[in-house]
C-alpha positions as CSV (number, residue, x, y, z in Angstrom):
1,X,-5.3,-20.9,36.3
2,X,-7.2,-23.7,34.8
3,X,-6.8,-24.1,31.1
4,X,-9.8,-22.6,28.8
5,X,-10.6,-19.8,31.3
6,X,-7.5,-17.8,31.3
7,X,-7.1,-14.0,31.7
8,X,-3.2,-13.3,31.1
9,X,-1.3,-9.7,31.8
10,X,-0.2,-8.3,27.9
11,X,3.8,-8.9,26.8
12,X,5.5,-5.6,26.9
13,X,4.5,-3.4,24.1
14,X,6.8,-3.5,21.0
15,X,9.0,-0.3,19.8
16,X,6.8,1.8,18.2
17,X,9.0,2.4,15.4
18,X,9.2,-0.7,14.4
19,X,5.3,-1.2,14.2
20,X,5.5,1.9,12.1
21,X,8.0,0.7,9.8
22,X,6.1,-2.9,9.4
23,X,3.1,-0.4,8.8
24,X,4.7,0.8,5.8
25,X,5.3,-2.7,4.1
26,X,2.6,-4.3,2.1
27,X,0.7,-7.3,3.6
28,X,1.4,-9.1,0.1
29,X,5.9,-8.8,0.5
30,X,5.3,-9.7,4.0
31,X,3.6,-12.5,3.7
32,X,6.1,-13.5,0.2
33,X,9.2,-13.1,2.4
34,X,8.2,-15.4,5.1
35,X,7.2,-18.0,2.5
36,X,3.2,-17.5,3.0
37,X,3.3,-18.4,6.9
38,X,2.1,-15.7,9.2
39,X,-0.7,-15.3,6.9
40,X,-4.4,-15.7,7.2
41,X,-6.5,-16.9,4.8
42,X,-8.4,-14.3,2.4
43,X,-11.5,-16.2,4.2
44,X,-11.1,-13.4,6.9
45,X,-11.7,-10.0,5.1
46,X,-12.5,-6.2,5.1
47,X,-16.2,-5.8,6.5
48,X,-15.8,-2.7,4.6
49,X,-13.5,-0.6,2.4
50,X,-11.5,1.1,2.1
51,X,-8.9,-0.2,4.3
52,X,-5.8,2.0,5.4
53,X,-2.8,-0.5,6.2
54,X,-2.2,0.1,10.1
55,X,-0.2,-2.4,12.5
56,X,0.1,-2.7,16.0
57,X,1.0,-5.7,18.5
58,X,-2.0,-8.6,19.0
59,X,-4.2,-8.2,21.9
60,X,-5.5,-12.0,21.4
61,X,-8.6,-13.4,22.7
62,X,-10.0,-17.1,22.4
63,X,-13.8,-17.8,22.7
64,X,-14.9,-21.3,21.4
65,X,-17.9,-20.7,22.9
66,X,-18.9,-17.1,21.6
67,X,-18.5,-15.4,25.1
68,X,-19.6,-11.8,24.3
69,X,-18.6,-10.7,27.8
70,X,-14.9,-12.2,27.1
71,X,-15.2,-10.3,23.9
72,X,-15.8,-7.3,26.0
73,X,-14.2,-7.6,28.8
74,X,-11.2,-7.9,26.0
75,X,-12.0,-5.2,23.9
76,X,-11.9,-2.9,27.5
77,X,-8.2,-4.1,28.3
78,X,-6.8,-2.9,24.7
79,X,-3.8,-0.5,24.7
80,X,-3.9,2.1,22.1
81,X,-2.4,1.1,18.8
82,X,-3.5,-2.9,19.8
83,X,-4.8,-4.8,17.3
84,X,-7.5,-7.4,18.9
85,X,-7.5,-11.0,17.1
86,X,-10.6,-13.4,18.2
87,X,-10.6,-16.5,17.6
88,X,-14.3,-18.0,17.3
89,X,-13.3,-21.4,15.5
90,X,-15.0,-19.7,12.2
91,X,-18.0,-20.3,13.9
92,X,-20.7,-18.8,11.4
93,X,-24.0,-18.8,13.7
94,X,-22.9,-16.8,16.6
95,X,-22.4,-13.0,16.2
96,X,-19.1,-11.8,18.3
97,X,-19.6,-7.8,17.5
98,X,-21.3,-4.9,16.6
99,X,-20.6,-1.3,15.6
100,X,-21.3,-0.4,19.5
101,X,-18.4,-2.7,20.2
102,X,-16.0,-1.5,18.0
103,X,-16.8,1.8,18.5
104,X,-15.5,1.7,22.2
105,X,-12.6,-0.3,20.6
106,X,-12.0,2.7,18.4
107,X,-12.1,5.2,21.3
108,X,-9.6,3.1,23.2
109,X,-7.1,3.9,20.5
110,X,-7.0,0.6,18.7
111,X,-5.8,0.5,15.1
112,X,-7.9,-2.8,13.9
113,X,-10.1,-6.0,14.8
114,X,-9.8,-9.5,13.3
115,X,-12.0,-11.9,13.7
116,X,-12.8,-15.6,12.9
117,X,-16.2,-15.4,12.8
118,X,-19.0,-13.0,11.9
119,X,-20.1,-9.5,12.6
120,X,-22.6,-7.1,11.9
121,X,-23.8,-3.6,11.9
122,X,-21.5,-3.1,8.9
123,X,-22.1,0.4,7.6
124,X,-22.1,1.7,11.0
125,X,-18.5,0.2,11.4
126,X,-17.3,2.2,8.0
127,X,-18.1,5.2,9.0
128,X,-16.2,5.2,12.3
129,X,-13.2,4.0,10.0
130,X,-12.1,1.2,12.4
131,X,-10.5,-1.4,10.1
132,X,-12.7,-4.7,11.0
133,X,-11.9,-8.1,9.5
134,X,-14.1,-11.1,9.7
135,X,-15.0,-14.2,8.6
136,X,-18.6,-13.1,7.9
137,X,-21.5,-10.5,8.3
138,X,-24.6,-11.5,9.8
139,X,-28.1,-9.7,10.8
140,X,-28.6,-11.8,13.7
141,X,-27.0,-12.2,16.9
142,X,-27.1,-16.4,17.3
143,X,-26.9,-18.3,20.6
144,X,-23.7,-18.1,22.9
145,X,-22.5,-20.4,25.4
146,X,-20.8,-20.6,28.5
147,X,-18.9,-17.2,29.6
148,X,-15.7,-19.1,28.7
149,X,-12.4,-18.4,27.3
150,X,-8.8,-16.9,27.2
151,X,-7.2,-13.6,27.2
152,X,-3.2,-13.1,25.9
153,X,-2.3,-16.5,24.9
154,X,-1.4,-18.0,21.8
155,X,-4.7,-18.6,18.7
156,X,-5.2,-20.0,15.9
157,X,-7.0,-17.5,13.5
158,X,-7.4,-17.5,9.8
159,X,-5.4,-20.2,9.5
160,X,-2.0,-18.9,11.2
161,X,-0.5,-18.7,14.7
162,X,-1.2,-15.4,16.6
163,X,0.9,-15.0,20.0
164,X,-0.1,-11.8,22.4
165,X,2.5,-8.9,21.2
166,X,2.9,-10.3,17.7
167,X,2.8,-7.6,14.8
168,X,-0.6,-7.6,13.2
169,X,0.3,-5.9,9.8
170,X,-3.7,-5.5,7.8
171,X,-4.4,-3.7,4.6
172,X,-7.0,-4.3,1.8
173,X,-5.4,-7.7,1.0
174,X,-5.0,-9.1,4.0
175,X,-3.8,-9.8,7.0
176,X,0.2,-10.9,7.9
177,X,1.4,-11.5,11.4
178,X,5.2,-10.8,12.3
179,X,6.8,-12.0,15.8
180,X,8.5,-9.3,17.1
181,X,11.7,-11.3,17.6
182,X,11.9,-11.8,13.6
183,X,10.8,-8.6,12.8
184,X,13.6,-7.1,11.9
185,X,14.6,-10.0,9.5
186,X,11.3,-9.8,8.1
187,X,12.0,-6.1,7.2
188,X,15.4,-6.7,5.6
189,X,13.8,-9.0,3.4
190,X,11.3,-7.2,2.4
191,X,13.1,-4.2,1.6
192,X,15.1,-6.6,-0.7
193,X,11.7,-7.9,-1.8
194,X,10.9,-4.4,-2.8
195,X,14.1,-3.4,-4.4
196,X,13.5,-6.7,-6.5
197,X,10.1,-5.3,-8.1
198,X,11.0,-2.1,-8.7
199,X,14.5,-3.0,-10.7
200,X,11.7,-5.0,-12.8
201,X,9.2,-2.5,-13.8
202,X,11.6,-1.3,-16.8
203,X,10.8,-4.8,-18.2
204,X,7.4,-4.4,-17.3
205,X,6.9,-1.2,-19.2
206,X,8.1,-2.4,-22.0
207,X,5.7,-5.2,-22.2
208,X,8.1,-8.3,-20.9
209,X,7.6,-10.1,-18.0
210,X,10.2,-10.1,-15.6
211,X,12.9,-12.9,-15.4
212,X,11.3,-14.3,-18.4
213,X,15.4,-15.6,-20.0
214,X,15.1,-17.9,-16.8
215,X,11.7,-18.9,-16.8
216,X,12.2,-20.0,-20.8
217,X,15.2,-21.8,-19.4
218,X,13.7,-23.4,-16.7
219,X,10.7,-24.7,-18.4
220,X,13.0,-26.2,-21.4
221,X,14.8,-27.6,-18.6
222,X,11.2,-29.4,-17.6
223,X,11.0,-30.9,-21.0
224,X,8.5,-28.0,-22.7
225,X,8.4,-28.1,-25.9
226,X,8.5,-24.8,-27.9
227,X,7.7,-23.9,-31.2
228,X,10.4,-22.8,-33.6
């Protein structure tokens, strides 16, 4: 298959317990334990609110030309629970979906779209419920080009690595992606992450930010200079 027009067969689905326990983790600790990678930029957001966190492996699609029938064709191979990533380069002048689009997406049994670029038909979106991510809204569908592009291979979108079958944790913050072969690392920690934060809210409610002993220690350390 010639590189740049590429229609791949999906990895194996992930168990669907462990999506459902990523599910359960907030895109924030995810992204903290794996020391910001995996994450996309806060340039790709909610088209609308409000979000409910979902997860599900990536269905991944790469159209540096805009190719709405890649999009499609795409959006018609999803597996319930997917969550479809499209990469568009950011590109800002080319619309890659509607509500119409997303609603068969919906029907399909997909828990979320992401893309790096711009949508539109916004309010429609919301009230179907489908969580939709994107670079952009737009009025106007812009010029596409060649019918080009790949299905279930490794993008770049938002700024982060997506491989096909990755865990594509989203929620009102953001978006975090998990390899399944790390996943269960990434939960440990997390759950250690979380264990952390809620042995400091006793400091918290009592006005004191947590660590703060070490944080006065470390910035004497730096040469601060404190008043007496």
């Amino acid at each position: 298959m010639p590189l740049g027009a590429r229609i791949l067969p999906p990895p194996p689905a992930p168990d669907p317990e462990l999506v459902k326990r990523l599910a359960q983790v907030r895109t924030t600790d995810l992204s903290d334990v794996m020391g910001g990678s995996y994450t996309m930029t806060g340039q790709i957001a909610p088209v609308h609110r409000p979000v409910v966190r979902v997860a599900g492996p990536a269905l991944t699609v790469s159209v540096p030309t805009n190719s709405e029938f890649l999009i499609k064709y795409a959006l018609n191979t999803a597996r319930a629970g997917d969550v479809v990533v499209v990469n568009a380069l950011g590109n800002m002048t080319s619309v890659l979906a509607g509500s119409n689009m997303m609603r068969g997406l919906l029907n399909r049994g997909a828990v979320a779209a992401v893309f790096d670029g711009i949508v539109r038909d916004v309010d429609e979106i919301a009230e179907d419920g489908l969580p939709v991510f994107a670079r952009g809204v737009a009025c106007a569908e812009g010029p596409c080009g060649p019918d080009q592009g790949e299905i279930n291979v490794p993008i770049a979108c938002g700024g982060t690595v997506v491989a096909p079958g990755d865990i594509v944790v989203v929620d009102e913050e953001g978006i975090a992606v998990v390899p399944v072969a790390f996943a269960e690392e990434v939960l440990e920690r997390a759950h250690a992450l979380e264990a952390k934060h809620d042995a400091a809210q006793e400091s918290l409610r009592q006005g004191t930010q947590a660590n703060i002993a070490k944080i006065e220690e470390t910035l004497r350390q730096a040469g601060i200079d404190f008043p007496s």
